[in-house]
N, C-alpha and C positions, 0 to 999 in steps of 0.2 A: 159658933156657926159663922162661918165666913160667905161673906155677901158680894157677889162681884157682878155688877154690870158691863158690858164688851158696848161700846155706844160709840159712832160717829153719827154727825149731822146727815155724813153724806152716804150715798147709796152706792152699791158697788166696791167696796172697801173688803169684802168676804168676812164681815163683821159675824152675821149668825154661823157660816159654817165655821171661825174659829170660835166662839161660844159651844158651839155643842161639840165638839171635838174636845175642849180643855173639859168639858163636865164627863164626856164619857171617860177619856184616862183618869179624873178622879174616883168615878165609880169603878175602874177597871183595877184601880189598887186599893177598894175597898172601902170608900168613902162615899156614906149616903148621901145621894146628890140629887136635887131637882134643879129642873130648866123652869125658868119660869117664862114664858111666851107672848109678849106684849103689844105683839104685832100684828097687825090685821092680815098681813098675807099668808100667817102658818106657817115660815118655811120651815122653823125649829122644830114645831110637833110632826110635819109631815115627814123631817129627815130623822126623826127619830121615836116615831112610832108606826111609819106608814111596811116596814118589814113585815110586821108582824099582823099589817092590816087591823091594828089593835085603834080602834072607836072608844074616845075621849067623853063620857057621859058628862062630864060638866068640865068647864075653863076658867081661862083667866075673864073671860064675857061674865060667862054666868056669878063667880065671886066681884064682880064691877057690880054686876045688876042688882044683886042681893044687898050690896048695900044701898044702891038707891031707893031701893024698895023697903029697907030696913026688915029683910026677913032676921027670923032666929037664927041663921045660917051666916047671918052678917057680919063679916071681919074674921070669920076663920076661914084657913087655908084646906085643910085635910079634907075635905070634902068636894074639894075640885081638882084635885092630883090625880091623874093616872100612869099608873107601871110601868116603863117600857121595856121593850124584849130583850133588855141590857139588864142586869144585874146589877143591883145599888142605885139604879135610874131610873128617876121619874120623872114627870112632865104634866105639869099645869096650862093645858094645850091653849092655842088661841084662837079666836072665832074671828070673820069677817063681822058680825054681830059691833066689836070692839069699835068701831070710826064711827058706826049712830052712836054709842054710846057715850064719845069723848067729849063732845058740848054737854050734856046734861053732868057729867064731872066736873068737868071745869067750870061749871054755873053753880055748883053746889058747894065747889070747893075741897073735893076730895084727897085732896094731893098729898095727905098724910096714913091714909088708908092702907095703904100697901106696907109701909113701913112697919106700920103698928101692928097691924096682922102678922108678918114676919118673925117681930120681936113672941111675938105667943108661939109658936110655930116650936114644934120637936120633933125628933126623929131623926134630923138630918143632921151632916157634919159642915158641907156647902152647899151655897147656891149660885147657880146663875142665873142672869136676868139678859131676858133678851129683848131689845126694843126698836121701834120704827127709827127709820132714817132719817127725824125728822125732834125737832125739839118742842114736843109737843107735851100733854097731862101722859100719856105713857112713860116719856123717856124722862120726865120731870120727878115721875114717884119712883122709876127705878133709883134715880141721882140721890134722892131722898132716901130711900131705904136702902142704897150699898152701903158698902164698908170700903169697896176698893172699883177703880172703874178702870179698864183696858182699853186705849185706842186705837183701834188698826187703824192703818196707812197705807196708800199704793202708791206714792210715788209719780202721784199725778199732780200738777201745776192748781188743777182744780179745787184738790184733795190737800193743797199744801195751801192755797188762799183761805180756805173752811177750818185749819187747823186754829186757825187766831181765835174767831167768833166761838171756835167748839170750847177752847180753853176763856176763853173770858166765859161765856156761859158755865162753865162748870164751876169757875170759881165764883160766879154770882151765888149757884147755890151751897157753896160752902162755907159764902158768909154769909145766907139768907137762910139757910134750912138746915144744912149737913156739917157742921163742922169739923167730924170726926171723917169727912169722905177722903182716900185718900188714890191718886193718881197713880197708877203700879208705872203708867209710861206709853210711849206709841211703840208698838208692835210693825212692822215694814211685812205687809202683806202680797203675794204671787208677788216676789224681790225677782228682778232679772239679773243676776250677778254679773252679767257681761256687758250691759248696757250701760252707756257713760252716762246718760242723764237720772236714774235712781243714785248713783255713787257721789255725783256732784249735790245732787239735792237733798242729801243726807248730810252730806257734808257741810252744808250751807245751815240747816236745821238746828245740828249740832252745835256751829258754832254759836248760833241765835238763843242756844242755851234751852232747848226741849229734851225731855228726859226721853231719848231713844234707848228702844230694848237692843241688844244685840244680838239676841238670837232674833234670827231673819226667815222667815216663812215662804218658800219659791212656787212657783207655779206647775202644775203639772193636772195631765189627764185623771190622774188618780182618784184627783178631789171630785173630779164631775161624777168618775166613777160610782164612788163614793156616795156621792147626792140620789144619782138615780138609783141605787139597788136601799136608800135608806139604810145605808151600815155605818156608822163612824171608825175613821181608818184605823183606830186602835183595833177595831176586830177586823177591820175589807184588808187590810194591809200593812199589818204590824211592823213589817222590816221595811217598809219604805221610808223612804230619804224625808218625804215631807210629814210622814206620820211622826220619824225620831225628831223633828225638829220641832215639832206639836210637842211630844215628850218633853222636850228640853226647855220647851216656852215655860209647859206647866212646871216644872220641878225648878226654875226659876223666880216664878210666883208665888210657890207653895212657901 
């Protein structure tokens, strides 16, 4: 079972909508796949169960909370999964619940939980993990429990200063926790191919010696499209230009 985290520090990077876009084309060629949702704002469960108006009876909250409580229910996953209206897709949804939660984790020290749970976990072929903007007990147990982590990139000066700390942090935990984690590379998210400053600052990246992907992910209406009708464009827009390029990400990765 392949374990893939999408994680920058920083926000705005379109980090969750290429996370749930790479899991639905996995489910779309037949590969049981959950999202797993570790974000206090929802966006993942909302872009990818709110279609079907399909209500999430338990989360990634309530599998937090259950271990702090040490119910029976503590450290399996199957019991906080729900279906979404995609075929081979599921979704370990997230609750605002999740930010009260995070100090009483981090006091307890839970940061192998999610991991370990994982490793017990059947059914599936992959997973993604999807986590806050922020390097915090979420995006810490995802680092811990992947197998591979994806960076997106925009191409912003801001986005390019956060790339240093994002990479010494991730190899902290590869020599503190993960050894086996491995960096698939940065992703260049809504790329403007006509704009000299993404081509120069790629350019510059490169030579600095960062493992850039070259399939490049552009900007378009589509995605917004996309967002508000909760469809992933492998179903809203199969033949579109940034859906093949989604295609082309995944089957790069695979």
């Amino acid at each position: 079972m392949t374990r893939r985290v999408v994680f920058n520090q920083k926000g705005g990077v379109g980090k969750t909508t290429l996370l749930c876009n790479l899991a639905a084309i996995a489910a779309a060629r037949g590969k049981r796949t959950l999202v797993i949702d570790l974000d206090a704002q929802c966006n993942a469960s909302q872009y990818l169960l709110s279609s079907a108006d399909r209500q999430a009876d338990a989360g990634s909250a309530d599998f937090f909370e259950s271990i702090l409580s040490r119910s029976r229910r503590s450290g399996g996953l199957e019991d906080f999964i729900t279906p979404s209206p995609f075929e081979n897709l599921s979704v370990m949804a997230a609750h605002p619940d999740l930010e009260e939660l995070r100090v009483k984790l981090e006091a307890k020290h839970k940061i192998y939980k999610l991991k370990q749970s994982l490793e017990r976990l059947d059914g599936f072929d992959c997973v993604f993990i999807d986590t806050p903007p922020a390097l915090n007990f979420y995006s810490q147990s995802a680092l811990i429990a992947a197998d591979r982590c994806l960076i997106p990139f925009d191409c912003d000066d801001f986005a390019r200063q956060a790339l240093y700390s994002l990479f010494d942090n991730i190899h902290e935990i590869q020599d503190d926790h993960n050894p086996d984690l491995v960096i698939d590379g940065i992703v260049v998210n809504q790329f403007q191919a006509r704009a000299k400053l993404p081509a120069r600052m790629l350019e510059e990246l490169g030579a600095e010696g960062h493992p850039l992907i070259e399939t490049r992910i552009t900007s378009s209406v589509k995605v917004r499209e996309s967002h508000d009708a909760s469809v992933p464009l492998i179903h809203y827009a199969p033949q579109h230009k940034v859906t093949q390029q989604l295609v082309a990400l995944y089957e790069r990765l695979d």
